[in-house]
Structures are given as C-alpha cells and as structure tokens.
N, C-alpha and C positions, 0 to 999 in steps of 0.2 A: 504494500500500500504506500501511496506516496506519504509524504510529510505533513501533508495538505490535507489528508483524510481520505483521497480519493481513490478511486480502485482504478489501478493500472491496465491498459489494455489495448493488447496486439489483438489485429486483425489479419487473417491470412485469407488469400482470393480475393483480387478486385474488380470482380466482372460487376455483373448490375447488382444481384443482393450484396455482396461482402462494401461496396462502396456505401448503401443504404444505409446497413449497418453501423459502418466506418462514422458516416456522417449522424447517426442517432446516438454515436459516444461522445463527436464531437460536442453534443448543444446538451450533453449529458448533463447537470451540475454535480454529480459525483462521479464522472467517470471522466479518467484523462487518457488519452492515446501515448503510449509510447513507442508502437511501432505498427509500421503496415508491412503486409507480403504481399509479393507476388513474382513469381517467374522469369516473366516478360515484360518491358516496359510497359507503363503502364497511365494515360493521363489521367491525370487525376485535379477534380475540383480546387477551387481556389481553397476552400475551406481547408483542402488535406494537405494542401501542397508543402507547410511546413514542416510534418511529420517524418521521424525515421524510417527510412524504405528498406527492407531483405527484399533478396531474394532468396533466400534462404530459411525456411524455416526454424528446424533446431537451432542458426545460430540467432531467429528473434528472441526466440524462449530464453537461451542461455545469457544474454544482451542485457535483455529488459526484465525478466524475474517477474511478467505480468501475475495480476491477481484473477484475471479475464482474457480469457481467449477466442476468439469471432471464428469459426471455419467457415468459410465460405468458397470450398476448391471444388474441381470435380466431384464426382460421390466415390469415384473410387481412392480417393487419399481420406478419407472422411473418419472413417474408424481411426486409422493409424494417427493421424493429425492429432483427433481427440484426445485420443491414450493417451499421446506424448503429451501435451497437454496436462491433463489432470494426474498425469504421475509427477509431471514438474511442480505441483501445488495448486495448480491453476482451476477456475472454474472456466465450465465451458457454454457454448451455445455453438450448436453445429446445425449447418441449414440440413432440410431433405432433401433426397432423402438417410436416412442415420448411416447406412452406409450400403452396399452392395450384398448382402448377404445376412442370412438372420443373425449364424453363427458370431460374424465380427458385430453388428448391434446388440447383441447380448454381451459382448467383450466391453463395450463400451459402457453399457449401465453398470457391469459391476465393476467395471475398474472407476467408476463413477463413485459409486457405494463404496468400495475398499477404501478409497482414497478422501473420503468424506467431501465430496465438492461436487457442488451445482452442475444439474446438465440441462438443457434448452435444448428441446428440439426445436425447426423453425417450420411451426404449423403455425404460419398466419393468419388462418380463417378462426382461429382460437380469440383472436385478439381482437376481433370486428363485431361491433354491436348486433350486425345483420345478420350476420349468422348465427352469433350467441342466440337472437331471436329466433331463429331457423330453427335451432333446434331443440328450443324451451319448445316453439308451440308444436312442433311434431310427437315431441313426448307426451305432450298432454294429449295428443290425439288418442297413445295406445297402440299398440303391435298386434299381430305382427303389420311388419311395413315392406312395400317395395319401393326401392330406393333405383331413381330412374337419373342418372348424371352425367355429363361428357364436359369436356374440354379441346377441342378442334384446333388446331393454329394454320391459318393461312400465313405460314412465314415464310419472305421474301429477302433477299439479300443477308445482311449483317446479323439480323436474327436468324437465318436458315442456318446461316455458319456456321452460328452456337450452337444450333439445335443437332447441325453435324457432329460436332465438338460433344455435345452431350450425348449423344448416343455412340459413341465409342465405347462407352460403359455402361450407359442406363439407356433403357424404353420410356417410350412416352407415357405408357403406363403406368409404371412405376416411379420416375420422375414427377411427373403431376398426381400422380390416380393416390398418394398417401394422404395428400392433403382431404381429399374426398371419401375415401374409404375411412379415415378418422372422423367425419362427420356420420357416414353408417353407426360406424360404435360406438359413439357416443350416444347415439337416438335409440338406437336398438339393446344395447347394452348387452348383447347376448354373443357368447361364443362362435367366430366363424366355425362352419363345417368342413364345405369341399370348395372350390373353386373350381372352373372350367374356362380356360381363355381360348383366343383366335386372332391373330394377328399376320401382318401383311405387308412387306416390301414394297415400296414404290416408287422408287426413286435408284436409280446406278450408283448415285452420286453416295450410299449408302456403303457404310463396309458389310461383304456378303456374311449370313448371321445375323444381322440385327435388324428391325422391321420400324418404319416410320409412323407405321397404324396398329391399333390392338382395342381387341373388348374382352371384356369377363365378365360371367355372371358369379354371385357366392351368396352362400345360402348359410343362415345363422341357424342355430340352434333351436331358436323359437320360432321360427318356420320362415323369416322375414328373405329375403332374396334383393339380392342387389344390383345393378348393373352398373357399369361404368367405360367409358368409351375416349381415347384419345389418340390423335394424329397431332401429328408435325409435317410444314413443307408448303411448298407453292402450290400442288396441287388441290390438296384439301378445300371444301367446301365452305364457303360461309355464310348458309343455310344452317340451322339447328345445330351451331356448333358449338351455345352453351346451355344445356340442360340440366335443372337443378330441380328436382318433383321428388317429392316424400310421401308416398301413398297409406293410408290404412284404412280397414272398415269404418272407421268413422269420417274419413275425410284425407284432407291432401291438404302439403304445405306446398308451393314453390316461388320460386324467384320469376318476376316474371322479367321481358327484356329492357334490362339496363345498363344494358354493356354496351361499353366502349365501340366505334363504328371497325375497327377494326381485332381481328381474334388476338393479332399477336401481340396484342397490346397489352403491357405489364399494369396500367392502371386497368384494366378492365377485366384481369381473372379473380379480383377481390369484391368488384362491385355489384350491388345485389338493387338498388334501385327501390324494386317495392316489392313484396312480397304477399302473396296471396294463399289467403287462409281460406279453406273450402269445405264445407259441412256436407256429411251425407244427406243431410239434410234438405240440402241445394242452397243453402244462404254461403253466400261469398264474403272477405270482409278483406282489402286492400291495407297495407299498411305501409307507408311512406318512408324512406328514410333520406330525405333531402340535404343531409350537413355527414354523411356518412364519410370515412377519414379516405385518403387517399395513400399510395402503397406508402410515401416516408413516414406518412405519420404511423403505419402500423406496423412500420420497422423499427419506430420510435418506442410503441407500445412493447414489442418483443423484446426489446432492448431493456425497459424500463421495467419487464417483468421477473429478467435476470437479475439484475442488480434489487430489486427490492426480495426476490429467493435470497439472495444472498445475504442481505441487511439485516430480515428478520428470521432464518433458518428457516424458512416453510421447506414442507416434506414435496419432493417433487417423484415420488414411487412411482402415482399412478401415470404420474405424465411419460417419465419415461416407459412405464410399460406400456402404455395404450401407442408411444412411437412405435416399437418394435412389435406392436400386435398388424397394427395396420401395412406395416415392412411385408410381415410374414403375409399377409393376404396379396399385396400387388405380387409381391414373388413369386410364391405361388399360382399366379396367374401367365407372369412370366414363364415357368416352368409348364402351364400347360399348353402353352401358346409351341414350346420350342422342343415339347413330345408326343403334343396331340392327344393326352392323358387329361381326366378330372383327374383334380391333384385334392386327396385326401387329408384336411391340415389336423396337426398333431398339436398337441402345447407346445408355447414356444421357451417356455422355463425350463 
C-alpha cells in the first residue's frame, strides 16, 4: 500500500477493457497506478500517459509490489497471470472469461482462497441496474424458465482483427456466452445438467479448428432449458442479433430493442433500454431505464467493487464459484460443438 493509504495497482493488457479498467483506477480516490502492461506498443490516453509501462509482466509484479492487479490479456495467459499475481500478495480482478479450461479456473479460486486475497471476475452485466432488474423480476416470475439469448457481431475491420486475435484461443461462445449463461444461474439457480452445442466456420481468414459461429442448448436440473447463440465477422447478420427473453409459466421478462445501431459496438452489449414484463395473464408493463451507465462507468462500478471486497473483507465464494460454474457450461458447449457429443456436466469442485 502506498504511504498515502492507497492501494497500489498494475494493470496488464491494454486492449479496450484493460484501458477501461486502467482509467476507473485512474479517477479511483483510493486506488493509485503504479504500472501498466502490455507486449506491444501501445497508445494510450492522455490520462495514462504518465504511468510506468512493462512489457513484461513478472518484472511489473516484482517492480511495483502492487496491492491490485487488473488482467486484462488474452484468456489464455489469464489463469497463469492470476496465480502469479495473488501468490505475489496481490489481489486480483481478471476479465472473462477466468480462463480457458475449468481445470486452471478452479486453480485460480483456490490459489485465491490459499492465499487469502480478493478475486473479480469481470461479469459486467453484475454491475448494471438493468439487468440487476432483469433478473429480480424473472425470479419472481418462478421456474422453471426458458432462457432465449444471442449476441451476433457484425464486425468489420479493427474489431474483426480482435475478434481474429481472440479466437486463436477462445469461441464466441464462450468469450461472450459466460457473461449470459451467468444470468441463466442466477435466475434459475439450479444445477446445469447436459449441454449440446453446434457451431460453424465461416470465414478462411479463421485458423482451421476454430469456428466464428456457435449455439447451445442446456438444461438445468429443475427442468429450465437455455439457449444461447453467438457469431463474430463481417458476414453475420444484423437482424435479431440481440436476444434477451426469460420465459416461464407465468410470464416473460425481456429487453426489448435498445441497442446500439451497430452489433459490434462495445456500448451496446450492456444496454438494455427498456425492459418488458409480460403476465400470462396478457397485461404487459414497460419499464424505462433512461440515465442507464454507459461501458466506463460500469468498468468504474467493477472496479469500485474490488477495492470496496477488499476494504471491508466481504466473502466473494459465491462469486467466484458461480465464475467457474458458468466457464464449465460455455465449455462444455465448446466440447460438444468440437465432438458432436451432448456433453454430460459433472461438479465442477
């Protein structure tokens, strides 16, 4: 900790979230930067420009002795990043998804727990009034529920690139689909069962193995069945490319459209606009959300949720286990997409 009071804090990966981040420590009042990461050059805001730059990882940790650490890299350095991290003392907050495999997200919470320090996963839909509401009033509707959702990107240029860049390691599915399969379990609250995916190549420009498009269905314990759907790329459609419907016997929650004119736009996979509550009854009731936060400030919120876990000791078990529950379902999805198998899920403890 600095002298000042403040909690120290390296940020590694400066693509779009890790800079978010970066800049919701900036305006932090208890949180001070003492280093960024990154690889590659990297411009950065006026706001960072002062800051100490690695490119080196382990030597930020061993440099600076943060009290905080931001991952923000591909997913597949994510586990190991972590680890090194919270074995150097450090508390962490690592984006989605936690990491590429269940095996190393389960490495991660406990080396979490051994090591007695904070973990953040970054489920920003956690952090947004509108969903918070999404999924108070889907609860009170009652189960079981079918959970109807996609996320589409028409991405063209400098976001195709990334989205190349990310899928060297991760699917769309599982890239996006945690954020949204963690809204299933939270509403449903019930044990996934099986999973069954289908996914689909389409694009050269792709490395052979990995697919630009993918759905799964999964079915929970209490009978509730989910679906979820996501592409990436210039061809994708945008037509119904974001669906958010929460179905049960009593009725239906969904977003209705208030998105962003574009899919691959980063303010617009948070924004829910208004939300419509539907009674089997047939009475509908709209509900507004006009002053709703935009992505810094909800990178601000996830920020500001770290560092108050960390202030007042709150217990974060269930958070990270509901990370590594909703891991284990895109993966599994993953896996049946890449054996043509219903993939049977197991505990993930």
């Amino acid at each position: 900790m600095s002298s000042n009071g403040k909690l120290r804090v390296v940020v590694a990966g400066l693509g779009n979230m890790g800079l978010s981040h970066a800049l919701a420590h900036h305006k932090h009042g208890e949180a001070e930067i003492v280093g960024l990461v990154n690889r590659s050059p990297v411009a950065l805001p006026d706001e960072l420009s002062g800051y100490p730059l690695y490119t080196d990882f382990a030597e930020a940790l061993r440099a600076q002795k943060p009290d905080i650490v931001v991952v923000a890299t591909y997913s597949d350095s994510h586990a190991d990043y972590a680890c090194m991290a919270l074995e150097a003392g450090a508390h962490v907050f690592v984006e989605k998804p936690l990491s590429t495999t269940v095996e190393d997200a389960r490495r991660v919470v406990d080396c979490a727990k051994a090591n007695r320090r904070k973990l953040v996963i970054g489920y920003i839909l956690r952090h947004h009034p509108s969903w918070q509401r999404l999924v108070t009033e889907a609860r009170a509707l009652g189960g079981p529920y079918v959970f109807r959702m996609n996320l589409n990107q028409q991405s063209t240029g400098a976001t195709w690139e990334t989205h190349k860049s990310l899928m060297k390691t991760t699917p769309p599915i599982v890239d996006c689909g945690v954020h949204y399969v963690d809204v299933m379990c939270q509403i449903t609250d019930a044990k996934p069962v099986r999973v069954h995916g289908m996914g689909l190549r389409l694009s050269d420009e792709i490395d052979q193995g990995m697919y630009n498009y993918g759905q799964f269905q999964v079915i929970f314990e209490d009978g509730s069945a989910g679906w979820y759907e996501a592409g990436w790329g210039p061809m994708m459609s945008e037509v119904a490319y974001f669906v958010k419907d929460v179905i049960s016997p009593n009725g239906a929650v969904s977003i209705l459209s208030g998105m962003h004119p574009d899919s691959d736009s980063v303010e617009g996979h948070t924004k829910v606009g208004a939300l419509r509550i539907h009674s089997a009854g047939g009475q509908d009731t709209d509900v507004d959300f006009p002053g709703e936060p935009g992505h810094q400030e909800l990178c601000d919120a996830e920020q500001a949720y770290l560092i108050d876990a960390i202030r007042n000791d709150v217990d974060l078990t269930r958070h990270m286990e509901d990370a590594v529950a909703s891991l284990h379902i895109c993966l599994a999805a993953d896996e049946s997409i890449r054996t043509g198998k219903v993939i049977e899920l197991k505990s993930q403890g």
